[in-house]
C-alpha positions as CSV (number, residue, x, y, z in Angstrom):
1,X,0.0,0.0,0.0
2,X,1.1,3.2,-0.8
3,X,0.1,6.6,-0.8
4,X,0.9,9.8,-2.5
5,X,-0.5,13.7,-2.9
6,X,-1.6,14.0,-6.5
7,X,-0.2,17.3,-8.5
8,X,-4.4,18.8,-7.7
9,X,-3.4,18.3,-4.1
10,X,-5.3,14.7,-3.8
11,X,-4.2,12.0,-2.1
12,X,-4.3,8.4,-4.0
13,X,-4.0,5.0,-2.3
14,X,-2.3,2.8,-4.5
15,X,-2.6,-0.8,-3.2
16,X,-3.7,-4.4,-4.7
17,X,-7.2,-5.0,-6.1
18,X,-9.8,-7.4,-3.5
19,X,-12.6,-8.7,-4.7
20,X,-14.5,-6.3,-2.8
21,X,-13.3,-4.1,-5.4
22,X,-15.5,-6.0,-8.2
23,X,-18.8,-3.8,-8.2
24,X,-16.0,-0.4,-8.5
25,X,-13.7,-2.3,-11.1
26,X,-17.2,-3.0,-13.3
27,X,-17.8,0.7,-13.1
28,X,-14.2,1.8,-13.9
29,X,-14.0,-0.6,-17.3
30,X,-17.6,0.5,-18.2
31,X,-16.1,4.6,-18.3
32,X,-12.7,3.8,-19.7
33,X,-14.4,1.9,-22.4
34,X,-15.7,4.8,-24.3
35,X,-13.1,7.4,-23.0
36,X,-10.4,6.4,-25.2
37,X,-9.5,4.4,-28.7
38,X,-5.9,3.6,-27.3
39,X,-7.5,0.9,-25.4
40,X,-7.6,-3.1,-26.4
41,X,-11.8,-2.6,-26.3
42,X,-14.2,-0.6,-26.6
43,X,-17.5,0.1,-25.2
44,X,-19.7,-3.1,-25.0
45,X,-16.9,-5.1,-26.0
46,X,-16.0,-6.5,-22.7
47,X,-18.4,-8.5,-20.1
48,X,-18.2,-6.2,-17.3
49,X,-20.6,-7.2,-14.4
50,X,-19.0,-6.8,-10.8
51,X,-19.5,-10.7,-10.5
52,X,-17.1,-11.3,-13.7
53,X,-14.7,-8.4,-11.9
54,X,-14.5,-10.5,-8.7
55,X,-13.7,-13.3,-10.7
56,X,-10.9,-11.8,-12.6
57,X,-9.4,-10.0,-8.9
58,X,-9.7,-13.3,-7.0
59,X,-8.0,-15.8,-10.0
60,X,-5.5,-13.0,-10.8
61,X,-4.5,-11.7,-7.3
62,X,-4.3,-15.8,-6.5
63,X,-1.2,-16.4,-8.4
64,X,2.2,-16.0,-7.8
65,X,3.3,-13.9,-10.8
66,X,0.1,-12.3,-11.5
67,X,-1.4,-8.6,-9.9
68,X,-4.4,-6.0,-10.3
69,X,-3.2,-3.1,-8.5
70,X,-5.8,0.0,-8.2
71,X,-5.0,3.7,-7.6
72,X,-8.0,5.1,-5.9
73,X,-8.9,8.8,-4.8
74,X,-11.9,9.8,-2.7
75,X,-12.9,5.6,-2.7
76,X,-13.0,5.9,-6.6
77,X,-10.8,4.1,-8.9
78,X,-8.7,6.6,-11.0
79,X,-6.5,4.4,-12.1
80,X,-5.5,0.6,-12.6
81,X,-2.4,-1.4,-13.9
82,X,-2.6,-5.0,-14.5
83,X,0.4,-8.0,-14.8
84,X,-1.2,-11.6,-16.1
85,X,1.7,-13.9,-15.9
86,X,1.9,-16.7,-17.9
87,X,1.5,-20.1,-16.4
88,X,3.8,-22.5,-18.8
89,X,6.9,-23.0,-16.3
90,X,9.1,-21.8,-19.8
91,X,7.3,-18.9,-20.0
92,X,6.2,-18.0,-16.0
93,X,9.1,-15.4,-15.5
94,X,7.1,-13.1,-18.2
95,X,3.5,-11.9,-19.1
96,X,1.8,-8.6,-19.9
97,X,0.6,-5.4,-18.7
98,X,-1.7,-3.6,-19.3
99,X,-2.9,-0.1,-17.9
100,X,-5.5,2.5,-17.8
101,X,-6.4,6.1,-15.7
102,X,-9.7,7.7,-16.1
103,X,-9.7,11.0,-18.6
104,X,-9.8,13.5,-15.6
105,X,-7.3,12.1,-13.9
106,X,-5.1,12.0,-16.7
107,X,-1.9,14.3,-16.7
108,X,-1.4,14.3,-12.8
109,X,1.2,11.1,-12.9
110,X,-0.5,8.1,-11.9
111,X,0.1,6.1,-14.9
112,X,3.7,7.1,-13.7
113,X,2.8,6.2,-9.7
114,X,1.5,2.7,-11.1
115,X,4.0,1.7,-13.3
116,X,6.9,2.1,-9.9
117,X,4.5,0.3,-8.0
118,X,4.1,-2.7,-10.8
119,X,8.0,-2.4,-11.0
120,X,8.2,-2.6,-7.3
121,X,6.1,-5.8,-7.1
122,X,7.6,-7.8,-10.2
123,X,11.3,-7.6,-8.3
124,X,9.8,-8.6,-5.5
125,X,7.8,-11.6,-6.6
126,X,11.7,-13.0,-7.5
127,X,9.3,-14.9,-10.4
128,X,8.6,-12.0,-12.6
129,X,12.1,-11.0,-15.3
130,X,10.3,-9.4,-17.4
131,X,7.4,-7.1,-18.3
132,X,6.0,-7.3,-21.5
133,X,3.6,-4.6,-23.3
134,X,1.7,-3.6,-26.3
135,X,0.0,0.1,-27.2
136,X,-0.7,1.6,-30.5
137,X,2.2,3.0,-32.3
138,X,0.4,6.8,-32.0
139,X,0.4,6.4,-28.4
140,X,3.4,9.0,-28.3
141,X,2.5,9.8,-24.7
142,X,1.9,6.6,-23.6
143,X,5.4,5.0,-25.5
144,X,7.2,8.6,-23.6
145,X,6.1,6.8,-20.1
146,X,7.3,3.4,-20.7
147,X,10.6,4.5,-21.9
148,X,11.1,7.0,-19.0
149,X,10.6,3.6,-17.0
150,X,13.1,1.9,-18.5
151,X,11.1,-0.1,-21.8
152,X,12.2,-0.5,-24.7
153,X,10.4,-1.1,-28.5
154,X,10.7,-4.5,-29.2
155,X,8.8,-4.4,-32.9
156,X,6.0,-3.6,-34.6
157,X,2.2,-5.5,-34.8
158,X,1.0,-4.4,-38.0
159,X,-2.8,-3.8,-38.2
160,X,-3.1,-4.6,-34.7
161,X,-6.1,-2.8,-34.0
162,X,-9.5,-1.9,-36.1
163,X,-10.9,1.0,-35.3
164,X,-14.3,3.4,-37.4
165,X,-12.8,1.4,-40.5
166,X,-8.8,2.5,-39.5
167,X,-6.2,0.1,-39.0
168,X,-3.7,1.1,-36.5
169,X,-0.1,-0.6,-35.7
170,X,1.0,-1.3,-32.3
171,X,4.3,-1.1,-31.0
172,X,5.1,-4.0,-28.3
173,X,7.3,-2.9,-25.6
174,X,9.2,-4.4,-22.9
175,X,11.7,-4.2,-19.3
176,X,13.4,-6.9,-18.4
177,X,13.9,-7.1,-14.7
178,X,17.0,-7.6,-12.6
């Protein structure tokens, strides 16, 4: 658990996701789902109930090289950064990422706050070497965060995503851990 004064002067909780968290989670994917096209989804893609969110907290939060870490200010979820691990015993010392902050809570560094706190847990986990990503190539601010963290571009996913009849690459990014 951590906790840190916001550039507005808030205070955010960073900590890891329970499933009490499931109804609030539901709510957060359901706003981030139409708030921006630099997500995986978008709105009604996903099956977002709070159920379906307590499932995901409970299996992923369960394993040992696997996290759903939630920044929250005022009791609402601002922010969230996932890690699924893969679960081949080749493979377990990697998996992805994947991250997401509300629109107005954008631009106060908690994609930043997340991403130390991620970091912070994969060293400790003494599983986790590496920490794989993907984001759409445009994503110049996004791509400008990872690489102040230490990622690097690993290549490029042509046509990755479909979007209004657009196909956009993706750029797949990643820190090794040592």
């Amino acid at each position: 658990m951590k906790k840190v004064t916001l550039k507005n002067g808030r205070e955010l909780l960073i900590r890891k996701a329970t499933v009490n968290d499931g109804e609030e989670m539901a709510k957060f994917k359901m706003c981030i789902s139409g708030e921006s096209d630099f997500l995986s989804f978008g709105k009604g893609e996903l099956e977002i109930t709070p159920e379906t969110e307590r499932k995901i907290i409970d299996f992923e939060n369960g394993m040992d090289n696997s996290v759903i870490i939630i920044g929250l200010t005022d009791g609402e979820i601002a922010g969230f950064i996932t890690f699924e691990g893969e679960t081949r015993v080749r493979k377990r010392h990697r998996g992805e990422m994947g991250i997401a902050v509300l629109r107005k809570y954008w631009s106060l560094g908690i994609g930043g706050l997340l991403l130390e706190v991620l970091i912070e847990w994969a060293k400790e986990t003494q599983i986790v070497r590496k920490i794989d990503l993907v984001t759409r190539a445009d994503n110049e601010t996004a791509i400008g965060l990872y690489e102040r963290y230490g990622f690097r571009k690993e290549g490029v996913l042509t046509r990755n995503l479909y979007i209004d009849g657009i196909f956009f690459d993706a750029v797949s990014m990643g820190l090794v851990i040592d």
